[in-house]
N, C-alpha and C positions, 0 to 999 in steps of 0.2 A: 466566623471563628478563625480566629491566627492557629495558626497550627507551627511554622515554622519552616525551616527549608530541609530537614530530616523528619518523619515521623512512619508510621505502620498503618497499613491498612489494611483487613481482612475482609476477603473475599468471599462468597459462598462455596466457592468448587474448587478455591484454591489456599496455600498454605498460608498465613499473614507473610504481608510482602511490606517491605521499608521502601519507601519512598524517596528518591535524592534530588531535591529541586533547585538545591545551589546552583549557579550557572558555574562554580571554580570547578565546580565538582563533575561536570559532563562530561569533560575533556580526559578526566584521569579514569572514571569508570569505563567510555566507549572506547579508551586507547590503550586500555590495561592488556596485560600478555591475557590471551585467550584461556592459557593452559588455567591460570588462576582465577577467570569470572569467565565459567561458559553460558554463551547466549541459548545454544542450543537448549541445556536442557531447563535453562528458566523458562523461552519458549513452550516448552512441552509441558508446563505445568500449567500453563495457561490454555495451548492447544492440545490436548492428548494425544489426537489420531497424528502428529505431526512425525514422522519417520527419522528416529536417530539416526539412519544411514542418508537425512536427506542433508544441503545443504541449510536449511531452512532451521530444521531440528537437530540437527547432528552436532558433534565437539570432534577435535582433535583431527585423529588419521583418519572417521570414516567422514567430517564435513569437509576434509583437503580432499579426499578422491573426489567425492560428488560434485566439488569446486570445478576439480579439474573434469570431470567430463563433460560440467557444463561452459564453461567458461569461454570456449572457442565459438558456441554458439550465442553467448550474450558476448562479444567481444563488440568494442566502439567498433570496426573495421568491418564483421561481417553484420551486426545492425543497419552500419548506415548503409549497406550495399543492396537493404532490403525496402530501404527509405518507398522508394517508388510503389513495391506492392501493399506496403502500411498504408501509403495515400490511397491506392485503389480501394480498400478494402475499408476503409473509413466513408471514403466519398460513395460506397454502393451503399453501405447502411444510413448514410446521411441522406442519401436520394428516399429511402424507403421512409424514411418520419412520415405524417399526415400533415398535410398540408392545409386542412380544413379549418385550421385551429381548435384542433382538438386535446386537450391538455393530455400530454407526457409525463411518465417518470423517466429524466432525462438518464438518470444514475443507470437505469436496468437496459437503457439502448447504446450507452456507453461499455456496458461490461456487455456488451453482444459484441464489442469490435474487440475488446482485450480480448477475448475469447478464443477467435478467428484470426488473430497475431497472433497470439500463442500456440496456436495450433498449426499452423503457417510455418511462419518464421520460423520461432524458437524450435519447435520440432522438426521443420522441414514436410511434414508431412503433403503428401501429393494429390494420392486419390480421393477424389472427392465426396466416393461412399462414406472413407475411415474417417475425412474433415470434418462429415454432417457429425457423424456417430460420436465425434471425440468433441465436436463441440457442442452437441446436444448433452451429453453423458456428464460433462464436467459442469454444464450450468446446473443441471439437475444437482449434481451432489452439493453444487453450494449456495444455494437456492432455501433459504427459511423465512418463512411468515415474519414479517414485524421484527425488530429489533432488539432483540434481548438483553438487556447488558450485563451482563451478567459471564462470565466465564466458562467456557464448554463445559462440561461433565464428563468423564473419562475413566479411564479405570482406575481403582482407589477414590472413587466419591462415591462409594454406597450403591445404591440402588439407583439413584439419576443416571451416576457413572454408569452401572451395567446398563440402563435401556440405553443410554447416550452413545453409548459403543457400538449395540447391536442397529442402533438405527444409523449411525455412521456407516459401519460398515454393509447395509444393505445398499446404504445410496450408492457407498463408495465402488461397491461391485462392478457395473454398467462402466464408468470410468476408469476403472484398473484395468479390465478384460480390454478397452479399446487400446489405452496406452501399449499394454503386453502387446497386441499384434502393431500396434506402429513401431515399437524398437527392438519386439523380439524377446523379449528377456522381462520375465515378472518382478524378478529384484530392481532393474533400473526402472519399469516401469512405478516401485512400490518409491523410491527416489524421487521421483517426478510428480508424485503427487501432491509434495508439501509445494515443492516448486509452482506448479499449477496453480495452488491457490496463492499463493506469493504474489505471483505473476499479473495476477489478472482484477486481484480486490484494490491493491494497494492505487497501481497506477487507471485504475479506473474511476478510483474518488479522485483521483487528482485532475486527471482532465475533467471530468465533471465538473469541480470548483472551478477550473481557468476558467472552462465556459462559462458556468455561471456569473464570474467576473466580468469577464469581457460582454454578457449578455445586458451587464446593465450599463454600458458604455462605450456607445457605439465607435466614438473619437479611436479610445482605447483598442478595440478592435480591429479598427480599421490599421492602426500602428502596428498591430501584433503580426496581421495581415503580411503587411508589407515585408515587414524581413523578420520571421518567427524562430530563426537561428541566434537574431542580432540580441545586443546589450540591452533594449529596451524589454524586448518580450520576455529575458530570461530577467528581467529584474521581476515583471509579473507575476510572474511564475512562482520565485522564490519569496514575494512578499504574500502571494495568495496560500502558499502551503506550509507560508509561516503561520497564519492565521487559521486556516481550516488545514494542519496537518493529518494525513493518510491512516498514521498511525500513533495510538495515543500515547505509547513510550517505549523504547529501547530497554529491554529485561537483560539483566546477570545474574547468575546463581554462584556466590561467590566459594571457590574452592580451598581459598587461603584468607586469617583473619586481614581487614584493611581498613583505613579509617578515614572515612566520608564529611567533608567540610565537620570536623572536630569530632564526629560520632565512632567511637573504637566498635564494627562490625565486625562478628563470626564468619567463621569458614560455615557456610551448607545457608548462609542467608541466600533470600532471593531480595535482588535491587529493581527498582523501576526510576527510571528517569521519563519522566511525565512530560512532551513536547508541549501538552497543551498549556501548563505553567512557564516552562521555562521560555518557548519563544515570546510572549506575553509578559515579560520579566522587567518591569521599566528599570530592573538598575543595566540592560540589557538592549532595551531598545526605548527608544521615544516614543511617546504616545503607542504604548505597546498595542491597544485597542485600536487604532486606526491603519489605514489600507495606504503605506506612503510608498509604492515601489521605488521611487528614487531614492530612499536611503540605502538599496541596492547597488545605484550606480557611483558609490564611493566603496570605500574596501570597509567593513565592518568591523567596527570596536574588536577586539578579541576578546573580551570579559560579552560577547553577545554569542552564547550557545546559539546553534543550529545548525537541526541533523533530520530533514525529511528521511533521508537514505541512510540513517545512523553512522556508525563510525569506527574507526580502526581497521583490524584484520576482519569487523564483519561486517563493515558497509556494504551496502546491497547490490549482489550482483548481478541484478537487473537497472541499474542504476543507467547505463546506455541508452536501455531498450525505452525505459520512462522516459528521456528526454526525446530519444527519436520520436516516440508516441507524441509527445507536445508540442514537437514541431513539424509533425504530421497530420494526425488524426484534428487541434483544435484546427488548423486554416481550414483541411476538409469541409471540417461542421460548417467554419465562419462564411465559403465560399457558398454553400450549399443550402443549407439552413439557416443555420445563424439562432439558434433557440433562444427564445425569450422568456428568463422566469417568470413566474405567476405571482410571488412571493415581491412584494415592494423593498426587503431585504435578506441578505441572503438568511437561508432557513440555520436554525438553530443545527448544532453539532450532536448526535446520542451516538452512544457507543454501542459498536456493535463487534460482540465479543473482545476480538484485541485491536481493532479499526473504530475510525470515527465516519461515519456517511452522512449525508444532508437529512433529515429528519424524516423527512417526506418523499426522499430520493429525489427531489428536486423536480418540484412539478414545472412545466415550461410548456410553452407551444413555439411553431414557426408559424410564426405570421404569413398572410396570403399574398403579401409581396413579393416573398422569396419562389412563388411556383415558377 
């Protein structure tokens, strides 16, 4: 069914949300003044428990403080000076895979390393007690059976909403109470929770796909290998997350009316710009369906949207830490491992909540070569 490049779609747990899948139109929705399309609280209609004081979920004066107190610690300059421990801590989990050929979910040994970055790095954190407790507590809270696709439940959805909250917030407990004693303070700690889960879903389907990628082409691999900073690997990179993007669209809640590839929209709409359309765009890209990294290594149409890390004043500011992670944690794997999916092509995309993952979390083994 043609639907068109504006149309509405209604959610179970959420208010009907307009869809914007113009490519003219990404550029002017992700680069619009903030004050007039907030990310934050589209976000929060989609995530509930997301914290308007976080970065994640916040608008205005309180997502600029939360910006600023995270910002020096995602900064390009103190990421890459951590470059070294990301590799450690990648290559100690890449040693622990089974070596038997015993099939993996490669997805759930890849969010154990975001995890242990996140908790590392981005927090600083030292003692190894609080490391266990905050990396065990934060898998737990974000940790659900199967795939839902479907939109949290939160308060204001009735009765899903109420149990969705109180079972939120039981998980969430465990994980709040460690964060409060790693920085001291239960309101930044209540900040760092959207963060957390920012941090650790998004760039953990991402290296899962390279790998995946690079798993069915050894050639390819062996390139990435060699210089995983250089032109060819970040072509990879950017044509694999063109295809299997992290997250399935960039939300606005718009504050002022504005009017989208011809559609005159209301002030209190909520907007979705849909990656999984628009990168896939053939007025956008050639053979949108196929895997060409070399249309990478020329400069890209400008009528070709693409926003893995979204855009404007709220492109992701984890956006450093993601790319260190890829030109750390995949050569890890590839030195160490080298995971081989199970799946003859990559597994199909389902949505899970406001992320897309590999279906099956991407079954793989390491071959008995690699011991």
């Amino acid at each position: 069914m043609e639907l068109g490049d504006v149309f509405t779609i209604r959610l179970l747990t959420a208010r009907p949300t307009v869809v914007a899948a113009a490519p003219e139109s990404v550029a002017e929705l992700l680069e619009a003044d903030p004050a007039s399309a907030h990310a934050g609280e589209a976000r929060r209609s989609v995530l509930p428990f997301a914290s308007p004081r976080s970065i994640f979920g916040g608008d205005g004066a309180a997502h600029d403080e939360a910006q600023a107190h995270m910002a020096p610690a995602l900064s390009a300059a103190a990421v890459d000076a951590r470059r070294e421990e990301m590799e450690a801590i990648a290559t100690r989990h890449a040693e622990a895979l089974p070596r038997d050929g015993t099939p993996i979910r490669l997805l759930e040994r890849v969010r154990e390393v975001t995890d242990e970055i996140f908790v590392r790095v981005v927090l600083g954190v030292r003692d190894e007690r609080l490391v266990a407790r905050l990396v065990g507590s934060i898998r737990h809270m974000l940790r659900t059976p199967g795939n839902p696709p479907v939109t949290l439940p939160g308060p204001g959805d009735g009765l899903a909403g109420a149990l969705g909250q109180k079972l939120f917030e039981r998980r969430q407990a465990p994980a709040l109470a460690a964060l409060t004693e790693a920085v001291g303070d239960e309101g930044r700690a209540e900040e760092l929770m959207s963060l957390a889960m920012a941090a650790q879903e998004p760039p953990a389907i991402a290296l899962t796909w390279v790998l995946d990628r690079l798993g069915r082409d050894s050639e390819l691999a062996e390139a990435y290998l060699t210089m995983p900073d250089g032109e060819a690997a970040d072509a990879v990179v950017k044509e694999t997350l063109r295809l299997q993007p992290p997250a399935s669209a960039a939300l606005r809640k718009l504050t002022a009316p504005r009017q989208v590839a011809g559609f005159d929209l209301p002030a209190g709409v909520d907007v979705m710009v849909p990656s999984t359309l628009v990168h896939r765009d053939p007025r956008g890209f050639e053979d949108p369906d196929g895997f060409h990294p070399e249309r990478w290594c020329a400069t890209p149409p400008p009528h070709a949207p693409y926003f893995p890390f979204g855009g404007g004043a709220r492109r992701c500011v984890g956006e450093h830490l993601a790319h260190a992670e890829l030109a750390t944690v995949v050569p890890a794997f590839l030195r160490v491992a080298r995971p081989v999916p199970l799946a003859p092509e990559p597994e199909p995309m389902v949505q899970r909540a406001t992320v897309l993952v590999p279906k099956h979390g991407l079954l793989a083994r390491v071959p008995l070569r690699n011991r």
